[in-house]
N, C-alpha and C positions, 0 to 999 in steps of 0.2 A: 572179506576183510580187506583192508585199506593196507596199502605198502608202505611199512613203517617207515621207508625210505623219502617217502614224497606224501609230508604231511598233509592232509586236507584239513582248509579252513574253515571250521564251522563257527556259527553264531548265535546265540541263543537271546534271542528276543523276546524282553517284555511282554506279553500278551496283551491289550486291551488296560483295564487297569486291576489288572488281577495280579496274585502272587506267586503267578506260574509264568513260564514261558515257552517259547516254538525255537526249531533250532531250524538254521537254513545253511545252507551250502553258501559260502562267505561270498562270489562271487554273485548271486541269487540275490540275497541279501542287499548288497550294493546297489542292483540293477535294480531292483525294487526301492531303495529308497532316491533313487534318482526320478523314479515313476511317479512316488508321491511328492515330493520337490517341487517337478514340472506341475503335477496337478495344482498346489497351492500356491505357488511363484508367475507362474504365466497370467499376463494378462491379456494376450492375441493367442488366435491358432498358430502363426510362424513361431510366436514365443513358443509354445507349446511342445510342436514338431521339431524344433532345433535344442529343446532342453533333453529330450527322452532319449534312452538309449538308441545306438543305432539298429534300424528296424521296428523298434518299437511302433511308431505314427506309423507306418506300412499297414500294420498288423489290427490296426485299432477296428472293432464293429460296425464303425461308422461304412466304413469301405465295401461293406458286405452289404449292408443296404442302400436306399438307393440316395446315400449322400456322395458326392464327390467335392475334392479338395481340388481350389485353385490359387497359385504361386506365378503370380507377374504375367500373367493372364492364359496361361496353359493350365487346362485341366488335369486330373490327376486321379489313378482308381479306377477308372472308369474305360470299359472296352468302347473302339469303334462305332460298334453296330449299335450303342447306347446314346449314342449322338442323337438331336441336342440334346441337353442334360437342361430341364427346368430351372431358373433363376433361384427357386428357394430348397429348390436340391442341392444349391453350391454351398459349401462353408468357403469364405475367402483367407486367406494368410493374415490379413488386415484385422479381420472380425473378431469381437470381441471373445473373447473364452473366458466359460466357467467351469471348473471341474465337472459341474452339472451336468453337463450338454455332451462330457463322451458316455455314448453308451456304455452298460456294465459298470458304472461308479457306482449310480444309485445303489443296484445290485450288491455291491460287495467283490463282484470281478473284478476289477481293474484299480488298482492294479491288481493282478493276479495272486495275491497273500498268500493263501488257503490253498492255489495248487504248485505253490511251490516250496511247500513244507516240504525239509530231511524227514524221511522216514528210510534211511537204508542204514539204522543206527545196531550195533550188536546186539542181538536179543537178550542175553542179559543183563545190559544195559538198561535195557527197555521195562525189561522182568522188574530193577530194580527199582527206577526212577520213577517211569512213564503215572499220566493219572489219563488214563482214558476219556476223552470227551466226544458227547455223539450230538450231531442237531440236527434239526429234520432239515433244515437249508442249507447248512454247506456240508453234513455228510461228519464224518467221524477222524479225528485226531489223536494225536498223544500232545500232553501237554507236561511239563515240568517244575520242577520247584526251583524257583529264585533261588532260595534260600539255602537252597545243596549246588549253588552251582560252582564254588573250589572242589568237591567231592565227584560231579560231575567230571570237571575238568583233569583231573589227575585219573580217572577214570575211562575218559577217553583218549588220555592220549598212549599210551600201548597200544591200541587199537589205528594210530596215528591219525591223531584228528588233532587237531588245536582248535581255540576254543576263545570267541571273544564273547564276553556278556554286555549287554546293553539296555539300556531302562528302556522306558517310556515311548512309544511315536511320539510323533509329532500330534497325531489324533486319537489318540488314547487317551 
């Protein structure tokens, strides 16, 4: 249980274009919609890198394989002993970006949606609310009703949550 003293922010977000929705830890939330932002707002990698949270571009799948990012002509990502780095292994800061092109969009990964769903909600909260959802690709959730979310909300907060609701993504 959550310390009625030091409310936590939760969110509950539109699903898709369904009449349910996900709830995320309000911070979570934020970062994830500043993820999808950059993805649709950028036109360069540097746009890209300088829109997403801090750490975010560190962390991206790109890095893990064998792309490496270059910024005013130092490379980046990339160890030592990996030197030289192949011309069409570089993405440059310059270069054009499509959401396309980071690894895990196509996917449904990234930004990270799906692993950063609230589920540490009261269980009879959950008993009450929740409609269980299972898919063979991204694995199993709870989902909720739009349409009880005042009833939610006075419902979560003894439990000290507070509660913003919000429609629609941006890609919904």
């Amino acid at each position: 249980m959550v310390n009625v003293n030091a409310p936590v922010g939760l969110v509950l977000q539109k699903w898709m274009s369904a009449d349910e929705g996900i709830f995320f830890l309000e911070d979570d939330w934020i970062r994830l919609m500043r993820m999808d932002a950059a993805l649709r707002d950028s036109r360069t990698w540097g746009e890209f890198a300088a829109a997403l949270p801090s750490g975010e571009f560190e962390e991206l799948l790109q890095w893990e394989t064998e792309s490496v990012y270059r910024v005013d002509g130092e490379l980046r990502f990339c160890e030592p002993e990996e030197l030289p780095v192949a011309e069409e292994s570089i993405i440059d800061a310059n270069d054009p970006f499509s959401q396309d092109d980071v690894l895990g969009f196509s996917d449904g990964d990234f930004p990270p949606w799906m692993f950063s769903i609230f589920e540490d909600l009261p269980k009879e909260f959950v008993t009450e609310f929740a409609q269980p959802v299972d898919s063979f690709i991204s694995g199993s959730w709870d989902q909720y009703p739009m349409a009880k979310s005042d009833e939610m909300k006075k419902a979560l907060l003894p439990h000290g949550y507070t509660l913003t609701v919000v429609g629609d993504l941006p890609w919904g």
